[in-house]
N, C-alpha and C positions, 0 to 999 in steps of 0.2 A: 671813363665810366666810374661811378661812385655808387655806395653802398650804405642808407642808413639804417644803423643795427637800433629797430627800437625793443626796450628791455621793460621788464616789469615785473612785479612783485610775485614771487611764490604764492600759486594760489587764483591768482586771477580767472575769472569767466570770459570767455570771449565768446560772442553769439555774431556769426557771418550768416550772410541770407544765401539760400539757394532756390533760381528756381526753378518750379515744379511744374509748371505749365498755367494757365489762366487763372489767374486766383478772382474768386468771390470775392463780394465785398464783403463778408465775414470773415476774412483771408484763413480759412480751418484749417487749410494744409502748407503756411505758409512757415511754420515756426515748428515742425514736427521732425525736420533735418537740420543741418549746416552745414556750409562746408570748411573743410577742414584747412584752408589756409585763406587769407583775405587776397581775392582779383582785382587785378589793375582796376577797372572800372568803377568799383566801390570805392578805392582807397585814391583814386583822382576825384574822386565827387567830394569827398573828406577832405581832399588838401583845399580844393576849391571853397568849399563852404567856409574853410579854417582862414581861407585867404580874403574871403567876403567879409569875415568877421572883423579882422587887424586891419585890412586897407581895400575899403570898399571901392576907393576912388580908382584900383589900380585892377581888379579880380577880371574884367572884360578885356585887355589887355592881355594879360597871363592866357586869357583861354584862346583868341584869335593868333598868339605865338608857338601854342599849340598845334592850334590849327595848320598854321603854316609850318612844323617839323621843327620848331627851335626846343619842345622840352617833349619828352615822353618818360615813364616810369615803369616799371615792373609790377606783378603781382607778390604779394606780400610771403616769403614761406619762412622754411625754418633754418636761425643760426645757430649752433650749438656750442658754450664753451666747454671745452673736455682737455684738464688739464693743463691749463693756461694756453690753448690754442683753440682759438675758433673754424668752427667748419659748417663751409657755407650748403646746402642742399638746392637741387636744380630738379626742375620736371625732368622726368626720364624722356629723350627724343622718343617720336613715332615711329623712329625707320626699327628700333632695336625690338620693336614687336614684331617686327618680320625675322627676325634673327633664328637659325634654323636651333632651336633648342629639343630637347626630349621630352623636357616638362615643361611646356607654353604654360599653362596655367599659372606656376610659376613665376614664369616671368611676367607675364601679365600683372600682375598682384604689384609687383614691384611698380612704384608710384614719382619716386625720387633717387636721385644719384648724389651723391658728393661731387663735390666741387676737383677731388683729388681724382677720381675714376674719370671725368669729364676731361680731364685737360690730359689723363692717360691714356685713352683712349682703349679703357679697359672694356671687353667684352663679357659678356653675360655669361660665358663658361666659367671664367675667371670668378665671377662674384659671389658665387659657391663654391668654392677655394677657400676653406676656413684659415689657411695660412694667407692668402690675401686679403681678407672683404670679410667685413662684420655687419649681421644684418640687424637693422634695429625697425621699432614698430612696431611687430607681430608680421616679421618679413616684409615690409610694403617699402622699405627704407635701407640702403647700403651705401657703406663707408669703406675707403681703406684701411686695412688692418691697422696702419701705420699712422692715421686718423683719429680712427674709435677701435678701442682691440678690447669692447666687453660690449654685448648686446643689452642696449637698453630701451627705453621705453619716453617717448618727447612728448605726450601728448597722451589725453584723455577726453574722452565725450561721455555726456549725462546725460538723460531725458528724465525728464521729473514733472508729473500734472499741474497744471495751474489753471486759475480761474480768474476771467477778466475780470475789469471792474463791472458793478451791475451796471447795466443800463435804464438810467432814471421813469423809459419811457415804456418799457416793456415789461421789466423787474424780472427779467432772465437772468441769470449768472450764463456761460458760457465759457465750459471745460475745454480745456484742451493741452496738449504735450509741446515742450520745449527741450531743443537739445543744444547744450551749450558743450564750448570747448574749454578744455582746462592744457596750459603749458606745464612739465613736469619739470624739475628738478629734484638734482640728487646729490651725494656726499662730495662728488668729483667732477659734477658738469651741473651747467645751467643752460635750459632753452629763451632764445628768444626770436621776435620778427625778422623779418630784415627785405629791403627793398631797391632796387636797382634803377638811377635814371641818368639821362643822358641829359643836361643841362644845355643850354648853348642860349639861352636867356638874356634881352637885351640888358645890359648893364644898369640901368634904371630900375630894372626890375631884381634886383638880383639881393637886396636887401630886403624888401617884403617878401622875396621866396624864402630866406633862410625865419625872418617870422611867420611867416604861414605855414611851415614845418615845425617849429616850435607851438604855435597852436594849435596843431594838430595832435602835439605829442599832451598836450592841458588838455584838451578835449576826450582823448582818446579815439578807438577804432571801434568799426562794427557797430551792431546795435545794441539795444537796451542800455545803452550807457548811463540813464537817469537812474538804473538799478544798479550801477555798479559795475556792468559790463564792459571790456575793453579800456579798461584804464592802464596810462603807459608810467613809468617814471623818470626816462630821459632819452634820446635818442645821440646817436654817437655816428659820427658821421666818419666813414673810412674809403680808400681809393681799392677798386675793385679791377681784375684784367685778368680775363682766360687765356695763360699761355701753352697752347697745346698745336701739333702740326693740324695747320686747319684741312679742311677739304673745300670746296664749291658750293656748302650747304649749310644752312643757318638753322635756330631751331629756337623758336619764338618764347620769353620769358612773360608775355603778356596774353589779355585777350585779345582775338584782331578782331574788328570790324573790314574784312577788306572789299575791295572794288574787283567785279567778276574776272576782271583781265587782270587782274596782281596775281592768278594763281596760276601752276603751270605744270603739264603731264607728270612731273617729278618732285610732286608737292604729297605730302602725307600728312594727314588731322585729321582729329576729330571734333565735332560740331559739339556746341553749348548754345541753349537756348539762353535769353536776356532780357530782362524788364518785366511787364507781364504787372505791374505796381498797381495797387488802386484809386483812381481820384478821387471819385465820386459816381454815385448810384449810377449804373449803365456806364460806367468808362471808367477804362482800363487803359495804361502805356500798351504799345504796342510790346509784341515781343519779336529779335532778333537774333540770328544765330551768330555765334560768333565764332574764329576757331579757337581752341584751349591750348591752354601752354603745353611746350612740349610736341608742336606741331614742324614740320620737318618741309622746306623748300631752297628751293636752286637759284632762286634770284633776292634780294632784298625788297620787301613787301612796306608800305606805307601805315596800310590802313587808313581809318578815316576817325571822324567825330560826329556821330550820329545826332541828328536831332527828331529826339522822341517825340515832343508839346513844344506848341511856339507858344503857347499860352496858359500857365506859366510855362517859361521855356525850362526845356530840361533836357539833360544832353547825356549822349552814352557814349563813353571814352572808350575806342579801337584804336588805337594808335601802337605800332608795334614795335616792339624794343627788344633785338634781337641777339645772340652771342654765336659766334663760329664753332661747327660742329666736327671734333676727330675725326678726320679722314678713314677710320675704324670704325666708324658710327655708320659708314656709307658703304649700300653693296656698290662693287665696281661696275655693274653690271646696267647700274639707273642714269 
């Protein structure tokens, strides 16, 4: 497995879509959230379009080797450098909301793990152990002491009014709220992306993948990129591997679309609606649920590759891309 760290400028906007359930074709409540890290599903639509772009001849190929399990990717979250060491953040599993604590509320909040708690197979008593675990976010985020050992802050969101352009045909303006993401750095660390796939890509292809990653990182991520949003300035490609004593249970770094029998009484997630986009007057994508990262099962799960519109076709990437969960992460009991 591999890992690219994409980086970017102090300062940048990033605006990820989330959604919110059937949007109008005035999409009013389409742009009044974000979220807060970019999903597999967006950021395979991005490589793809980036791939259509450099080698047209070759983008229908890439997606039917997809299809068949030779490439899938992760959703986009945060790497932090602190100190001349990088630290990688993972969705917190769904098994560790069951974890018997005193303050659930607490733990709930808590959103992401390090990479160093993950493969320790550190528990949630532990991570409020100010000698252990340093919690950054505004609590939603924790590291090993040994890690990050000063509580800081990765990230900020804005919401600020704005007004479309008029409409030639109405002469209405049209108000409405944007909330964009901002990455933080500070004197002793820097935030950036970073994404995890599993290649296995026929050899023919494997030179338009390393440029369809390169024009992805020219293009940039997310939306409103005409305004300046999501622009990257290199991406750094490094070799990634959770060594920790595994258990029987895996815990998904992607969205999945999966197939009703992929899931199994000892499966734990939670559902995210999907698509829901507007064509044109009276039609909308469909929307599907998908499960979110950080979902927790006992068998290796596929997924699928959804297809939204055959006309234009458009497709919704579930394919899942999974890491072995601490044997600590699992009551004995499932």
């Amino acid at each position: 497995m591999q890992a690219y760290i994409l980086r970017s400028n102090s300062g940048t906007r990033f605006r990820f879509g989330e959604a919110l359930g059937a949007y109008t074709e005035e999409q009013s409540n389409s742009q009044k959230t974000t979220s807060e890290f970019l999903h597999s599903d967006t950021l395979w639509s991005a490589l793809v379009n980036a791939w259509a772009f450099c080698h047209p001849d070759t983008v229908e190929e890439f997606i039917s080797e997809c299809k068949n399990g030779k490439f899938t990717l992760s959703s986009a979250f945060y790497c932090v450098d602190y100190k001349g060491k990088s630290v990688f953040f993972l969705p917190k599993p769904a098994s560790l909301n069951l974890f018997k604590f005193e303050e659930p509320k607490k733990l709930k909040k808590i959103k992401f793990i390090s990479k160093g708690i993950w493969e320790n197979g550190l528990l949630p008593d532990k991570w409020f152990n100010a000698d252990e675990c340093t919690f950054l976010q505004n609590d939603s985020i924790v590291a090993l002491k040994s890690e990050i050992d000063t509580s800081i802050k990765i990230f900020t969101t804005e919401t600020n009014p704005k007004v479309r352009a008029r409409d030639i045909n109405d002469r209405e303006d049209r108000f409405f709220y944007q909330t964009d993401l901002f990455l933080l750095n500070g004197d002793n660390f820097n935030v950036s992306w970073y994404f995890l796939i599993e290649n296995n890509l026929s050899d023919n292809l494997q030179n338009d993948f390393k440029n369809a990653v390169q024009t992805l990182v020219n293009f940039g991520i997310g939306g409103e990129r005409t305004s300046g949003c999501g622009s990257l300035t290199e991406c750094v490609l490094t070799d990634f591997a959770i060594r920790t004593k595994t258990s029987n249970f895996y815990s998904n770094l992607s969205l999945i679309a999966p197939d009703e029998k992929e899931l199994t009484g000892n499966s734990f997630y939670q559902i995210i609606k999907r698509g829901g986009r507007f064509l044109e007057k009276g039609k909308c994508l469909p929307m599907i649920q998908m499960l979110l990262e950080g979902a927790v099962f006992d068998t290796k799960i596929k997924g699928r590759i959804v297809t939204l519109n055959e006309n234009p076709p458009i497709l919704r990437f579930g394919l899942n891309l999974s890491i072995p969960l601490h044997e600590n992460f699992i009551d004995n009991e499932l």
